[in-house]
C-alpha positions, 0 to 999 in steps of 0.5 A: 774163799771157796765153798762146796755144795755137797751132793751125796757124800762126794760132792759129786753126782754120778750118773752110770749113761751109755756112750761117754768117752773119756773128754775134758771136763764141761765148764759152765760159769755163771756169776752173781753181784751183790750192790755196794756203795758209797762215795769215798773208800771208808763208804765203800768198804762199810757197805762191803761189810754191811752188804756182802752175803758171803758168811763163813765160820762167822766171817764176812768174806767179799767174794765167793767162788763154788764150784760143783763137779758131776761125773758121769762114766760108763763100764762094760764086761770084757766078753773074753775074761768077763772082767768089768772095765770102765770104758768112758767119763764125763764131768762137768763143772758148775762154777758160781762166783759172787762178787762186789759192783760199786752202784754209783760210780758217778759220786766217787773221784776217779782215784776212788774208783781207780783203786776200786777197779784194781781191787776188783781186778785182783780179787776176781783173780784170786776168786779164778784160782778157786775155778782152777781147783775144780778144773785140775779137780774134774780133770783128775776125776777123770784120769783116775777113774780111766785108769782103774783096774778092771774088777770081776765085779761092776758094782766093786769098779763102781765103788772104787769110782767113787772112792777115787771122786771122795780122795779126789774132792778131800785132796782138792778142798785141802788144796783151796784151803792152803790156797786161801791160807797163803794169798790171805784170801788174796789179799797178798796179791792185791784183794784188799780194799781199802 
């Protein structure tokens, strides 16, 4: 499940800075824990639906990946022609997951908590599927607005920088949207519990 912090209409913020060249995008990652409990896998799974913050069109969902993207790139005129081109990009990717932790491991049997652990495994990887969409997302940012065409005027480049961001960010929303739809929200690659 994935969500998005829109910041102006793109979901992204673009700051125009002298000196940035074309890189690859600067992730930061952080992740937050919401406490579960219980002693057996019933237990668990009601304290998973009690507990879980994470609330979407009314539906509790067990994880949360956001991701939000800045970009920031900087332009000059060609002296000779007086066309204005981009010259450097910058983005960097904030990621926030929200996850499960079993509080009281030491109640549960071991096959309760063997089956914990894997359900856990599984859904932090279905929850970094959601990370790979804002990479390829920034990446493509990048790419796309590198490539450019030059225009006689800066604010025309800049404007199709950011018509380029809004594509980009409608294209990459889609694409988590069908990625949720066809793992089930991971579940058909192991995040089910029970």
């Amino acid at each position: 499940m994935s969500h998005y912090n829109i910041i102006s209409s793109a979901g992204i913020i673009l700051i125009l800075l002298p000196g940035i060249a074309s890189s690859e995008p600067i992730v930061k990652i952080s992740q937050k824990y919401y406490s579960v409990s219980g002693a057996n896998i019933a237990e668990i799974r009601r304290s998973l639906n009690y507990r879980s913050p994470i609330i979407d069109k009314g539906q509790k969902y067990d994880a949360r990946t956001l991701w939000y993207i800045k970009a920031r790139w900087k332009y000059r005129v060609n002296r000779q022609n007086g066309m204005c081109v981009m010259t450097g990009i910058q983005t960097f990717l904030d990621v926030k997951y929200t996850m499960p932790k079993l509080v009281n491991i030491r109640i549960t049997t071991k096959n309760v908590l063997q089956r914990w652990r894997f359900y856990v495994r599984a859904l932090f990887r279905h929850e970094q599927g959601h990370k790979e969409y804002g990479v390829r997302a920034a990446n493509e940012i990048e790419i796309r607005i590198m490539t450019l065409p030059a225009s006689r005027n800066c604010q025309v480049l800049s404007s199709n920088a950011n018509r380029v961001i809004r594509s980009v960010m409608k294209k990459y929303k889609y694409l988590e949207r069908e990625y949720d739809r066809v793992t089930n929200h991971g579940m058909n690659k192991g995040a089910r519990f029970p």
